[in-house]
C-alpha positions in Angstrom: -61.1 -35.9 84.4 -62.9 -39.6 84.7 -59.5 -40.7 82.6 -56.6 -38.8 84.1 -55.6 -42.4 86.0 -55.4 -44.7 82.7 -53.4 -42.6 80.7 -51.2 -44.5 78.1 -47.9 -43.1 75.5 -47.5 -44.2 72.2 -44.4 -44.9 70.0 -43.3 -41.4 68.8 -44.7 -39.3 71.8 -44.4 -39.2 75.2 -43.0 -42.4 75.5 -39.8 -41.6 73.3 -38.9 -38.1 74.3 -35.5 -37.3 73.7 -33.4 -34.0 73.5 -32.2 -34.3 70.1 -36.2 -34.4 68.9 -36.6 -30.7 70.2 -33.0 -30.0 68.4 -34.7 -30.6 65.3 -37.9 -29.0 66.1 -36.5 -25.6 66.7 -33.8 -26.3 63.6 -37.2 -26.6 61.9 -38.6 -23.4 63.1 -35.8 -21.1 62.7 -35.8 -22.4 59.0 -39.1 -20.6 59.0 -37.8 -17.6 59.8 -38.1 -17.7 63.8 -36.8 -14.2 64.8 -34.9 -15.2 68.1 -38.5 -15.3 70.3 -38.3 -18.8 72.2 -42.1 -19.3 71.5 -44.4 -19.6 68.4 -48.2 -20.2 68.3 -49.8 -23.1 66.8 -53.3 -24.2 65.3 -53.9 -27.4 65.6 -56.3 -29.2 63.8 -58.1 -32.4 64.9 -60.1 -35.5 63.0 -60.4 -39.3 64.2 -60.8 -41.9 62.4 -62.7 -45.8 63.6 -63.7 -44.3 67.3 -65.6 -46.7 69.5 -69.5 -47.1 68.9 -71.0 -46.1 72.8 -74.1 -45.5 71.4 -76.6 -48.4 70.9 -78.6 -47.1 68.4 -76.5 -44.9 66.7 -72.8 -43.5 66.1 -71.5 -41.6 68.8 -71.6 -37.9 68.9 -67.7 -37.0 69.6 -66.3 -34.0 71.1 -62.0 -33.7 71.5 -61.1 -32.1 74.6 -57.0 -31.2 74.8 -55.1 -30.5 77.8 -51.6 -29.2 78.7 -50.0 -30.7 81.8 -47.9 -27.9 84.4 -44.4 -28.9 84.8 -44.2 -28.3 88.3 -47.9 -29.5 89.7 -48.1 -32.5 87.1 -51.7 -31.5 87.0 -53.8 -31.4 83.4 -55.3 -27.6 82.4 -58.3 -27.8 79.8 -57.0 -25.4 76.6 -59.6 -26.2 74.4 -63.0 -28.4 73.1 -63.6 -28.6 69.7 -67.7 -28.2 68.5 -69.6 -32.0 68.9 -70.6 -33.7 66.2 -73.2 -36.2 65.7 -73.7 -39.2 64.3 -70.2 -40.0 63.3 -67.0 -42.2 63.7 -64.8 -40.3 62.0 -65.4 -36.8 63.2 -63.2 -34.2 60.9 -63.8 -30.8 63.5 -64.1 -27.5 62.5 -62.8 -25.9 65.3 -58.8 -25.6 65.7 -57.1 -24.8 69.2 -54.8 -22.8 69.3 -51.3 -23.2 71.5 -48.1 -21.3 72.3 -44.7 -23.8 71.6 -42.1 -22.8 73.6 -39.1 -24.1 71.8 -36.7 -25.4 74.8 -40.0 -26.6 76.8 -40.9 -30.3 77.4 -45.0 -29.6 76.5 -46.6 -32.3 77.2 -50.7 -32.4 76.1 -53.2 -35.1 76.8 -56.4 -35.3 74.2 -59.0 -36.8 75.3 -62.3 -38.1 73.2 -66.0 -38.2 74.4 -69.3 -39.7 73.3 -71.8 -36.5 74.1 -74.7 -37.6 75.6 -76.2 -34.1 77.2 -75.5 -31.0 74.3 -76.9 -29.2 77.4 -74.0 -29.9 79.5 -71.1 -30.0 77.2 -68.2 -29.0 80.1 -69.7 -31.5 82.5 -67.1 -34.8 81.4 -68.7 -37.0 84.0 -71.8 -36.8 81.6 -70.3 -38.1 79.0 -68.9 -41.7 77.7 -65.1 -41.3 77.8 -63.9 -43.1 73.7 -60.3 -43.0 74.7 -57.0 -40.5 75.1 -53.6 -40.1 74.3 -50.6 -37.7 75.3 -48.0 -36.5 73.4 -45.6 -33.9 73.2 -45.7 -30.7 71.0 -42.6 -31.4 69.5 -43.8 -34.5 67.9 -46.0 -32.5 65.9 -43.3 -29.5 64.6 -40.9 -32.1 63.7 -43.5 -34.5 62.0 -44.0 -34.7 58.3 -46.0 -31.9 57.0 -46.5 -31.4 61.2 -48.9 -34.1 60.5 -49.7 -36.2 63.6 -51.5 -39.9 63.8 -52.3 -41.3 67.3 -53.6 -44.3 69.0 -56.1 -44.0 71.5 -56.0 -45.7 74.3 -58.8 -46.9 76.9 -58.3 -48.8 80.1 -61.0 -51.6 78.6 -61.2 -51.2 75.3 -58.3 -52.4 72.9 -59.6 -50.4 69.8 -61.1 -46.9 70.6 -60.0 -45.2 67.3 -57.1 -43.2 66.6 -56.9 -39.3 66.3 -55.1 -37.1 64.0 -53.5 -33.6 64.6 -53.0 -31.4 61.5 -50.5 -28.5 63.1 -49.5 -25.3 61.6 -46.9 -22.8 62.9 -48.4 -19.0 62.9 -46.0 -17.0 61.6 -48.5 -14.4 60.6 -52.2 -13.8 61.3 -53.7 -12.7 58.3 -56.7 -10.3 58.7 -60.5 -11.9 58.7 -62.6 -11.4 55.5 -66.0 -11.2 56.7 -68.6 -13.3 54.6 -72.1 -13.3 53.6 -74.0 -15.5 51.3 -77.0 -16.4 49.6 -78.4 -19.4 47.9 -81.7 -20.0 45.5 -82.2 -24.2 45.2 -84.8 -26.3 43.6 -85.9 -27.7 47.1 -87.8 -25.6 49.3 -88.3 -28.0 52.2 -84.6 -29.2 52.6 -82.5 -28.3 55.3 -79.2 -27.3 54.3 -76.1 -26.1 55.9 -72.4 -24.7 54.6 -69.2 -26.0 54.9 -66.0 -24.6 54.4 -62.5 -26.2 53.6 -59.4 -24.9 52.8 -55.7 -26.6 51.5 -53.0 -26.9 54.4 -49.9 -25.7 51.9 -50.4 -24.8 48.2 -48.6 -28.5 47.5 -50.8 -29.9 49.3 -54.2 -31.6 48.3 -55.2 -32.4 52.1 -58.9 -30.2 53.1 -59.0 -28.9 56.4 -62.3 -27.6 57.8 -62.1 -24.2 58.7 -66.3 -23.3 59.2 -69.6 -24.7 59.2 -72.6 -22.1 59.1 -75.7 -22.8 60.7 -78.9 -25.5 59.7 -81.7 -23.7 57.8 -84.6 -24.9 56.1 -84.9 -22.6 53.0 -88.0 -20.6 52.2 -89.4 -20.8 48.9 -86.1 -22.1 47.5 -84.2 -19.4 48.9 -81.8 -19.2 52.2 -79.8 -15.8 53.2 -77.1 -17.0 56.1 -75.3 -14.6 58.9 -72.6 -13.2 58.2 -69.6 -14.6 58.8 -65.7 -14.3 59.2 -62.9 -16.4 58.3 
């Protein structure tokens, strides 16, 4: 990728790995209820916050792209891109990527943050403007508060690309999808109008995570019937 030779570490990730950190992670994990298995999956769930204006006449349209690096080739696998969305700064994406923690393992992922500028040729990097990256290890996120992650981004010539943050949750169960389908009837037939669905990270917890975004429509004659849907 165009940044894989200006990466930086922050405090608190890659540049401060220590044993005891995973200690505590997997102390962590077995106290919800690990079962002896020396992996667990992950969703992770990404926003940023202050990214980097590349466009000149409007906000930039940011994708996340995350990588995990292999221990033995030190070279970076793509494992998942979030949606783009437009017209934003602070980005807060819908779709999570999903990771397998293996407990004893020294993970270490890369994220990386572009400015789309063809929707036609989203996998093509070298299309886009590169806002900034950041590594860390997965660690950092089981043993964090609420595994509640903030980072700096970092860009080789730019001191203040925005900062990301990684909302992760251990899977312990996958519940079944509930499949959805809804209507509306509004008072404004020419609007476009989309939904947007949040949901809590912990029942203590008054944090919204954005788990899916339908379609745009325009409604006809005040009324809008959307695909079905599962969450």
């Amino acid at each position: 990728s165009p940044s894989a030779a200006n990466q930086g570490r922050v405090d608190g990730t890659a540049a401060n790995y220590n044993n005891s950190e995973v200690d505590e992670a997997m102390n962590l994990l077995k106290a919800q209820n690990y079962d002896g298995d020396l992996s667990n999956a992950m969703e992770l769930h990404f926003s940023c916050q202050n990214l980097s204006k590349k466009d000149r006449f409007s906000d930039s349209d940011p994708m996340l792209v995350l990588y995990e690096q292999n221990k033995q080739t030190k070279h970076w696998k793509q494992i998942g891109v979030t949606e783009m969305i437009k017209d934003t700064l602070n980005p807060n994406f819908v779709k999570a990527i999903n990771i397998k923690y293996m407990f004893e393992e020294r993970q270490l992922m890369k994220i990386e943050v572009y400015d789309v500028d063809d929707e036609n040729n989203l996998q093509n990097l070298k299309a886009h403007d590169f806002i900034g990256s950041v590594e860390f290890y997965v660690h950092s996120i089981v043993r964090a508060q609420g595994q509640k992650l903030d980072l700096k981004l970092i860009h080789p010539k730019d001191k203040n690309p925005g900062t990301v943050t990684i909302n992760g949750e251990t899977l312990t169960e996958r519940a079944s999808a509930n499949i959805v389908e809804l209507s509306m009837s509004v008072n404004a037939p020419q609007q476009s109008v989309f939904l947007k669905f949040f949901r809590t990270k912990s029942a203590d917890s008054n944090e919204l995570i954005p788990v899916y975004q339908s379609e745009v429509a325009r409604m006809i004659q005040g009324k809008k019937k959307w695909k079905k849907f599962s969450m």
